[in-house]
N, C-alpha and C positions, 0 to 999 in steps of 0.2 A: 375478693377480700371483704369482711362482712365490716359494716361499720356502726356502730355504736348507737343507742337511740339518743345521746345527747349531742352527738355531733349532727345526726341527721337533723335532730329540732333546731338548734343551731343553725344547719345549712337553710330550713323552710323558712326561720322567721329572719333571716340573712337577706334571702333570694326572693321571700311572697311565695313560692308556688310550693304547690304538695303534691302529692304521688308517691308510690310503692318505690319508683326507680329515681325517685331524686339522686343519690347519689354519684350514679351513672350521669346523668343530665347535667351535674354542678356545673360544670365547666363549659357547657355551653350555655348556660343561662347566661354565665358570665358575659358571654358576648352580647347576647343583649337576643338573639337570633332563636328560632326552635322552641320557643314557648307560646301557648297563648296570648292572645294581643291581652289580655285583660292583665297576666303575669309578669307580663314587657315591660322590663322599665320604661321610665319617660321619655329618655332620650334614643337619640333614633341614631341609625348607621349614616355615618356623613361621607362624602364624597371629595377631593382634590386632587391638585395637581394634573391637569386634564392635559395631553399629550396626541393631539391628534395621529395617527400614522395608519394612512388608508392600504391596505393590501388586502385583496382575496375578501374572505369576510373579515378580516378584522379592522377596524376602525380607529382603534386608540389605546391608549394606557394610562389608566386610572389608581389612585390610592383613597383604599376602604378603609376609614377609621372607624372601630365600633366603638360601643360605650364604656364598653370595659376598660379599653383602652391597646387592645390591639390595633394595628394599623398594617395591611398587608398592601405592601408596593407594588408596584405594575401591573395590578390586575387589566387583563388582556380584556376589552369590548369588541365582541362579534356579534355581527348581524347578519344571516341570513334570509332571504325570503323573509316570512314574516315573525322569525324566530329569532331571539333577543338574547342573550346569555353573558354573561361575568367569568371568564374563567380566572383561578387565582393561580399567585405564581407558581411555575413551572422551571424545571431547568433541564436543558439540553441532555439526551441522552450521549456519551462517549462511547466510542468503540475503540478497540485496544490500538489501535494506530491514531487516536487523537484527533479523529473526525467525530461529525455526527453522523449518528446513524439514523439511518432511510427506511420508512416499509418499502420490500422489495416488492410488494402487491401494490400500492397504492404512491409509491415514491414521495409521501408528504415527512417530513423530518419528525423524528421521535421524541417525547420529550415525557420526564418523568416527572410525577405530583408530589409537590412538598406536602401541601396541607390537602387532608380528604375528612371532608365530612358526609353524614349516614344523606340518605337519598332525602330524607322528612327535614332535616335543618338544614341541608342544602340549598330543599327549593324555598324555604323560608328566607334564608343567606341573600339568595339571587335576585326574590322580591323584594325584598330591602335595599339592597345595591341597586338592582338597576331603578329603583323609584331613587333614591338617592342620587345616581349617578343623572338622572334628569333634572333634577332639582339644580345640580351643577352647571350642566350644557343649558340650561334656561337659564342662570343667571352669567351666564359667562355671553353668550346670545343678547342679554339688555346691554351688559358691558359697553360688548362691541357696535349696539347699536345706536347707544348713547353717546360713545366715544366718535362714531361716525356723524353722528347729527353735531356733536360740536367740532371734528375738525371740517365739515360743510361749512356751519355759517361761520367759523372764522375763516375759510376761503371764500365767504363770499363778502362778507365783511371787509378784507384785504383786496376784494378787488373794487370794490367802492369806493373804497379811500383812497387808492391806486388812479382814479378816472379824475382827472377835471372835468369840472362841470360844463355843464351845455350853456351856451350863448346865452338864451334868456335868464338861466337862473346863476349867471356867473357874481353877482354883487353880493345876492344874500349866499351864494357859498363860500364865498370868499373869507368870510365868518368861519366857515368849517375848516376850510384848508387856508391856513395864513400863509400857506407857502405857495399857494397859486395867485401868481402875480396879472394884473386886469390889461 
């Protein structure tokens, strides 16, 4: 479908970038993914809702919000060896009795791709995501390890207060604890 040269000036000084195939590209500019870092907008593909669930290579289930303003739910995090990947959601192949269906070569369950993007904004997609998706497990990681450093010293806190004091310094605790009688 050919389109217009006001619509394409339009779309460059819309989106920043230029080229012969912009109009093929609009829509994934839009996501913010598959262009030049210099073309990219500001803002970056973000990461939530982190879902740990260990099986096989896969590790968890994540949601990629781009800039645009898609957001694709359960993206699948697989690690392999030293191979790292984002798969986005998927849904169960059917077979005509209501099962899933299985490769009979490889007996792993089948599953069929909502969203496909070309190989070039994919690995662009995947570099964003999984830097993103670290960004997340690094601040989910301080969380947890801030939230351990303060339920520690309130248990040890709690066990301080818990102890009457030792023989010699029972007068001046006595001060501390008015409920420990001399």
């Amino acid at each position: 479908m050919p389109y217009s040269d006001d619509y394409v000036d339009r779309l460059r000084s819309r989106f920043r970038v230029g080229g012969p195939d912009l109009p093929q590209r609009a829509t994934a500019d839009l996501a913010g993914f598959g262009t030049p870092a210099e073309d990219r907008p500001q803002q970056a593909i973000e990461a939530s809702d982190w879902r740990p669930v260990v099986r096989g290579t896969l590790q968890g289930f994540v949601h990629i919000h781009t800039p645009s303003g898609w957001t694709f739910r359960d993206c699948a995090y697989h690690i392999k060896g030293d191979a790292r990947w984002i798969s986005l959601p998927a849904r169960a192949q059917i077979d005509e009795e209501g099962r899933q269906r299985v490769d009979p070569r490889t007996g792993k369950r089948l599953y069929s791709t909502i969203i496909d993007l070309d190989p070039e904004r994919r690995a662009a997609f995947q570099e964003q995501a999984l830097e993103a998706l670290d960004r997340l497990l690094e601040e989910t990681q301080e969380r947890e390890r801030s939230r351990q450093s303060l339920s520690n010293s309130a248990r040890i806190s709690r066990s301080f207060a818990c102890q009457p004091p030792s023989a010699p310094d029972r007068i001046a605790k006595a001060r501390i604890w008015p409920w420990y009688r001399l």
